[in-house]
Structures are given as structure tokens and as C-alpha cells.
N, C-alpha and C positions, 0 to 999 in steps of 0.2 A: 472483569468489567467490560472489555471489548471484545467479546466472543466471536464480535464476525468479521476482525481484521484477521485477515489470513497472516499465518506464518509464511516469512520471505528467505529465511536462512536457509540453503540448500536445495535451491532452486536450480533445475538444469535443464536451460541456462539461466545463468544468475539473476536475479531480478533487475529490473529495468529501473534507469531513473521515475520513469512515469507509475510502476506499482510502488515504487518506494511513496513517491508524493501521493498515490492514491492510499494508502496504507493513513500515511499524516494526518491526510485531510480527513480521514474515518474517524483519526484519535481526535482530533480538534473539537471535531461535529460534537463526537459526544461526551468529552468533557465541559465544552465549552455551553453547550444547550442549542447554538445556533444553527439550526436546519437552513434559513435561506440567509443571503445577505443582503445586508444595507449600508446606505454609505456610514453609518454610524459604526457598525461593527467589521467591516468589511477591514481594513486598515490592520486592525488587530489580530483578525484571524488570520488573513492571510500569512503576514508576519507569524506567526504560531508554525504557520504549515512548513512556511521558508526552512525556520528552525530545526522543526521535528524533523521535517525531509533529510538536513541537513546532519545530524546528527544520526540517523537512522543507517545514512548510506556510512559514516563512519564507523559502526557498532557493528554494521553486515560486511565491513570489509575487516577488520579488525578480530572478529570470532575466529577461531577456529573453524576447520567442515565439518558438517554435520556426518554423523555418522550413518544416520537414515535420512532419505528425505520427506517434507515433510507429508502431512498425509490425503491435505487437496489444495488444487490451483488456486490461485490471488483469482479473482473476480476477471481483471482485466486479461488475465491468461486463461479463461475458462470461455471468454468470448470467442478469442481467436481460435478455440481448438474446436468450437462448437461450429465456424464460421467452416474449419477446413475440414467435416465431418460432414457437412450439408453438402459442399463442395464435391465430396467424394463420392456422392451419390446418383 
């Protein structure tokens, strides 16, 4: 269903509170149908995100290690590696 929420288990270094809630907020989006917000739906989602985030970071600390990792970066870590690659040039 969510094909372009990257895998966060076995990440090194672990994942961030900030790609765990980017992770959330991808599930919410597209469960929920809400691409932008309003003050009508705004409330509910966030709450959604609070949750998922919240649970997410329990289920990533709770697993076992991976035994490989996984096989590409969370979005938010594909920035900063792009960032320190331009950087190096």
C-alpha cells in the first residue's frame, strides 16, 4: 500500500525521531486521503501522526537488528548525503 515509505529498521545510525515522524506523516497522507491541511482536518491528523510516530519509535526500538540493512535511505537521509556529496566537490 505504502511503497515509498522507506524501511527504518537497521539504519546506521538509527533513525531519527524526525524520519520516524516523516515516515508517520507519509502513512497518515495516504491513508487518510489528506494531501493539504485545514483547520477542519488538521486536529485529527496531526493526532494520527503524534500516534503513529509514537508507536513506530516503540516497534523500532523493540525489534530485534536487522540482519542486513535495508536497501535505500529515508528521503530525509538521501538529502543530507546528497548535500555532503555536492559539498565534496
Amino acid at each position: 500500500m505504502c511503497r515509498n515509505i522507506t524501511t527504518l529498521r537497521g539504519l546506521e545510525p538509527a533513525a531519527t525521531p524526525e524520519e520516524i515522524e516523516a515516515a508517520a506523516r507519509q502513512f497518515v497522507r495516504k491513508i487518510s486521503g489528506v494531501q493539504s491541511l485545514t483547520p477542519a482536518t488538521e486536529p485529527a491528523f496531526e493526532q494520527a501522526v503524534r500516534e503513529i510516530t509514537r508507536s513506530a519509535t516503540t516497534l523500532l526500538t523493540e525489534l530485534p537488528p536487522r540482519r542486513t540493512p535495508p536497501k535505500t535511505d529515508p528521503p530525509l537521509r538521501r538529502l543530507t548525503t546528497a548535500t555532503r556529496e555536492k559539498d565534496a566537490v
